[in-house]
N, C-alpha and C positions, 0 to 999 in steps of 0.2 A: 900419307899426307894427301891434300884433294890437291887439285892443280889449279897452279894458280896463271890467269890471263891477265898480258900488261895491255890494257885499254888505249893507251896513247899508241899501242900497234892498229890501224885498221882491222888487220887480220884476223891477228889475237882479239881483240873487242868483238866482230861478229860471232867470233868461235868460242869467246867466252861467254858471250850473251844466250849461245843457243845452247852451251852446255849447263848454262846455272838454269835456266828457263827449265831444263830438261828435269834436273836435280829437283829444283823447286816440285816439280810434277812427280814425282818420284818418291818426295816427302822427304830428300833430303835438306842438309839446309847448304846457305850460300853466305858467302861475304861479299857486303857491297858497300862503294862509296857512298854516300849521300850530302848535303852540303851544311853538313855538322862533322861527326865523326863517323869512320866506318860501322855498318852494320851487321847483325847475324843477325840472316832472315830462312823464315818459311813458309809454306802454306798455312795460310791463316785457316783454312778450313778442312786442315787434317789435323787432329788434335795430337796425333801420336807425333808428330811435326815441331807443331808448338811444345808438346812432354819435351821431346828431344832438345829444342831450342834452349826450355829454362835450365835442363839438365847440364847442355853445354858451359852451360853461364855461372852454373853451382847456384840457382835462383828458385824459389819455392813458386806454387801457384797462387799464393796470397799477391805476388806481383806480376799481374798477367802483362806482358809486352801490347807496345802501341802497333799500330796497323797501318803499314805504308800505302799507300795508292797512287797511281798512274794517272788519273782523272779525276776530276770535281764528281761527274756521275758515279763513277767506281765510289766512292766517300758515301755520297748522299743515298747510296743502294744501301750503304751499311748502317745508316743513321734513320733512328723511330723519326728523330722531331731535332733540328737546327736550333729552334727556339728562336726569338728575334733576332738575335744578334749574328746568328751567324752565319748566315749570307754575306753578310758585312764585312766580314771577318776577312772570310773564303776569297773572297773579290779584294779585298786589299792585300793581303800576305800569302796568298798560295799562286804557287809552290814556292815555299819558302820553311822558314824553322819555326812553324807559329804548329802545334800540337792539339787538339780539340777533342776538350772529354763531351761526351756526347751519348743522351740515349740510346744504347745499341735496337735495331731493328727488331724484333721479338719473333719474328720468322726463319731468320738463320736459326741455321743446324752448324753451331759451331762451338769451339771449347777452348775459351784462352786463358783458362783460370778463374780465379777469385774476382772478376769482373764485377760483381754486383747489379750485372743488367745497361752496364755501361761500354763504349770501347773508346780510347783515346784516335786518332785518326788525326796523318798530316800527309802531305802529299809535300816531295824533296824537291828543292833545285839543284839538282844534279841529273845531266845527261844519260848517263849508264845507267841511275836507278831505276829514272823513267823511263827509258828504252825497256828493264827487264818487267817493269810492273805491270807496264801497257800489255807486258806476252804475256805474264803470269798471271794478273787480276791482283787485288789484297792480298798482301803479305804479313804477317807476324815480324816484326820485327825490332831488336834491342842494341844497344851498341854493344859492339864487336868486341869483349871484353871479360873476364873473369868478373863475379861478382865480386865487389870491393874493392878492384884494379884499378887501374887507371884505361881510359878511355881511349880503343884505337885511331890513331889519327895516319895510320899507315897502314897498308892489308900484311906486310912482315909482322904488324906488331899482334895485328889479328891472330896472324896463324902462329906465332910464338907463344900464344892465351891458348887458342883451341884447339890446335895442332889437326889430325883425323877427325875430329868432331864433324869438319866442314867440309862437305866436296868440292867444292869452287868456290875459289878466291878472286873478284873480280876486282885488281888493281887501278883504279883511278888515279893513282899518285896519291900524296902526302894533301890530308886536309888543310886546307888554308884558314878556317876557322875551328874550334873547339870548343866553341860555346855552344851548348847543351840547346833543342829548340826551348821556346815558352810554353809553358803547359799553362792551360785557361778551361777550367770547367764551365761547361755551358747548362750545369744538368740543377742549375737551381735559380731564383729568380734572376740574382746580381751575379753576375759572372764572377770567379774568382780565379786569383791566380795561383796554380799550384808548384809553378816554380818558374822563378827568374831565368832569363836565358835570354835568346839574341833578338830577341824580337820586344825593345823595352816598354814598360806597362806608360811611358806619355804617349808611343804610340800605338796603343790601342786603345788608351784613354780617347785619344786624339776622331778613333773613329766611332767607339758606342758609347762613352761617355764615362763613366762610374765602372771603377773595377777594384774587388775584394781583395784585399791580401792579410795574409795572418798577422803580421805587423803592423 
């Protein structure tokens, strides 16, 4: 089983953070809080990482995982073009549960699946996450979960899903929210929403005005 670090320790926290950082670098993956539900993450820029990640998850590459980041900069290294809106966006919800499908940078050397030339990209409000993202750079990563599961809201529930799959388990505690971020494509005129979640479509109405949904 990987080991798992309780974060509400000082201790445990610096030593789980250098040991997932390590892992991450390694190509292994890691479980982490973030301020939705817990995550499996990995180097976004080893593909054998990401293979691993969808593997763990029983997930095909038709659904390539969203990409965590530490920084606004870290994000906007990974993005060709923001498109009008989202600057906008960035400045009113990050770090927070707002998700941004976005043209991927066409320079990366990277391989997250069935992307289509696109990467989704959010940056968390969660202290642990951002502490490891900041050491690691972009992360790959999906919630902490069997595919078709139910969503870990506890790093126990994680590692009772993916047992050895994961080398570090960094516990945060018990997520206090469970609602999914909003996913919002920015990769076509009118923004659309690709899925409800904690961040509600009045406000983001509220900041770029007009936003698509399939209903």
């Amino acid at each position: 089983m990987g080991r798992l670090f309780d974060c509400s320790d000082l201790e445990q926290r610096a030593e789980g953070l250098t040991e997932a950082a390590a892992a991450v670098r390694r190509g292994d993956l890691v479980v982490i809080p973030t301020d939705t539900v817990y995550g499996i993450g990995a180097d976004a820029f080893t593909p054998a990482a990401v293979t691993a990640l969808l593997e763990a998850k029983g997930r095909g590459r038709e659904t390539p995982p969203p990409v965590l980041v530490g920084t606004v900069r870290a994000a906007t290294a990974l993005i060709d073009d923001l498109g009008p809106y989202g600057q906008d966006l960035i400045d009113a919800f990050w770090p927070g549960p707002l998700t941004l499908v976005c043209k991927a940078n066409r320079a990366l050397s990277w391989d997250l699946g069935e992307s289509k030339g696109t990467v989704a990209v959010r940056m968390p409000l969660h202290p642990v996450a951002l502490d490891l993202l900041k050491e690691t750079g972009p992360m790959a990563v999906s919630s902490a979960n069997r595919s078709g599961a139910t969503a870990a809201t506890t790093a126990q529930d994680a590692e009772e899903q993916l047992g050895d799959s994961v080398a570090v388990y960094l516990d945060g505690g018990k997520a206090t929210d469970n609602t999914p971020s909003t996913i919002l494509d920015l990769t076509t005129a009118v923004p659309r929403m690709l899925r409800r979640g904690a961040v509600p479509i009045e406000k983001l109405r509220g900041i770029i005005g007009y936003v698509a949904t399939d209903d």
